[in-house]
C-alpha positions in Angstrom: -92.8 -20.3 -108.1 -96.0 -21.9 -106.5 -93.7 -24.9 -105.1 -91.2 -22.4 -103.5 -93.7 -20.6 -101.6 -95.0 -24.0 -100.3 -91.4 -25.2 -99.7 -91.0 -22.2 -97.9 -94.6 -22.1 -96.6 -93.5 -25.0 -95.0 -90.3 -24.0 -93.5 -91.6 -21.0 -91.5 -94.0 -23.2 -90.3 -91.4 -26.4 -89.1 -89.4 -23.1 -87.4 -91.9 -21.3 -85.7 -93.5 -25.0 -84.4 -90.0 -25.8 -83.0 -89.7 -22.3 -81.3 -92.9 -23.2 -80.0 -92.1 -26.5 -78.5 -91.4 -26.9 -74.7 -91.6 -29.6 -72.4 -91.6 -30.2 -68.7 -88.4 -32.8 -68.9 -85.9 -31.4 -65.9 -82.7 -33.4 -65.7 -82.0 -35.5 -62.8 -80.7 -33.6 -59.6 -77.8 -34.4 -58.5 -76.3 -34.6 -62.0 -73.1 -34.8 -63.3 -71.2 -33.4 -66.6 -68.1 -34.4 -67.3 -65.8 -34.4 -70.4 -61.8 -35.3 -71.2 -59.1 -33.8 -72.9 -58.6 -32.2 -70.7 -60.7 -33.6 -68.0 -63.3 -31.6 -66.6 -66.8 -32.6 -64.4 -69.4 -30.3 -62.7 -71.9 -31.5 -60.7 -74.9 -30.2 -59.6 -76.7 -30.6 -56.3 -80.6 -30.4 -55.8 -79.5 -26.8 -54.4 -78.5 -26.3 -57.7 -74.8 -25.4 -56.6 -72.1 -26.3 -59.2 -68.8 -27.8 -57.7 -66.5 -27.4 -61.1 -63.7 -29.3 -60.9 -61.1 -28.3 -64.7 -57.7 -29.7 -66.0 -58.1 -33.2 -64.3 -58.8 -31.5 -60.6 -56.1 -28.5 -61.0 -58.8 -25.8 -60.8 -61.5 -26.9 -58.1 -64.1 -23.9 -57.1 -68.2 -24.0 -56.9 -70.9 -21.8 -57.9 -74.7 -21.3 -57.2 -76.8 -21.7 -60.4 -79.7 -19.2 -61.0 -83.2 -21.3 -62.1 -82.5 -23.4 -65.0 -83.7 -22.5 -68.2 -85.5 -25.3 -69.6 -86.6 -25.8 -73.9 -87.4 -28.6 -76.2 -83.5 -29.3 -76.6 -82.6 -29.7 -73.0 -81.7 -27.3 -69.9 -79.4 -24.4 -69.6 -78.0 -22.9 -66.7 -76.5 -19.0 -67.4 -74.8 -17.0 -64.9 -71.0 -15.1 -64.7 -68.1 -16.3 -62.9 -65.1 -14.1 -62.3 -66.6 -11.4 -64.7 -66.8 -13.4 -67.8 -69.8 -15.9 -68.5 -70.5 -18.9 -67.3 -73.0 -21.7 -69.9 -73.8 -24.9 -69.1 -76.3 -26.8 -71.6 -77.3 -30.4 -70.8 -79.1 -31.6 -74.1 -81.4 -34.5 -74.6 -79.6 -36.8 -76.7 -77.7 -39.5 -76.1 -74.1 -39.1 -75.8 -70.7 -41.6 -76.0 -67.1 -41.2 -74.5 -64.7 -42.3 -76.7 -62.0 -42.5 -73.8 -64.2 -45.1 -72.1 -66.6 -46.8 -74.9 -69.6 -45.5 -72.0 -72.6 -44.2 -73.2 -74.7 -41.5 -71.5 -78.3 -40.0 -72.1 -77.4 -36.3 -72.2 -74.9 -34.3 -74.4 -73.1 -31.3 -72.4 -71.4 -28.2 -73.2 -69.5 -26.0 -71.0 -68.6 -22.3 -71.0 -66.0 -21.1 -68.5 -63.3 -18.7 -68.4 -63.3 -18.1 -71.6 -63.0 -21.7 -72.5 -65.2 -24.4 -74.1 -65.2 -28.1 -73.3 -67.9 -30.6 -74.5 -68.9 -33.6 -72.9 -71.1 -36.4 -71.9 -73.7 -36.1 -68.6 -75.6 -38.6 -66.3 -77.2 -38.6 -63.0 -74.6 -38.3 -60.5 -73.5 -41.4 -58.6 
């Protein structure tokens, strides 16, 4: 019993340190996310607009981003568009596309009318 409560002891404090964890790493304005199958890209300007472009440049339209929301596992950018919600997480790890053989140093995920695409992210060009 003494070993579980240490194990667990333990646990609650690993949790509670990583809840606790923040830094002051931003991601590099402008940036750009972009993912295949199919393909997708958003880009953010240092005005922190979003031009989304979806289904390999069928669906073009942009979006101002409120103030990013920034924790130990990267930056997150909330907001609606068209009524339904609207995620983009950049994520501090390194990330490869498949497609290309390219690596990247940030991981992305993207929520968009009602859809989900995961991808890779870099400074923009």
């Amino acid at each position: 019993m003494w070993l579980r409560w240490i194990s667990l002891s333990g646990a609650a404090l690993l949790l509670q340190a990583c809840a606790l964890s923040t830094t002051t790493e931003t991601i590099p304005l402008p940036f750009q996310a972009l993912g295949n199958e199919p393909g997708w890209s958003v880009v953010i300007s240092p005005e922190h607009q979003a031009t989304i472009t979806l289904d390999y440049g069928e669906q073009q339209f942009a979006l101002p981003l409120p103030p990013a929301q920034v924790t130990y596992a990267g930056t997150h950018y909330r907001a609606e568009y068209q009524d339904q919600p609207f995620a983009l997480d950049i994520i501090f790890n390194t990330c490869s596309d498949t497609m290309s053989d390219t690596s990247y140093p940030y991981e992305t995920r993207l929520e968009i009318l009602g859809k989900q695409y995961q991808g890779c992210g870099r400074p923009a060009p």
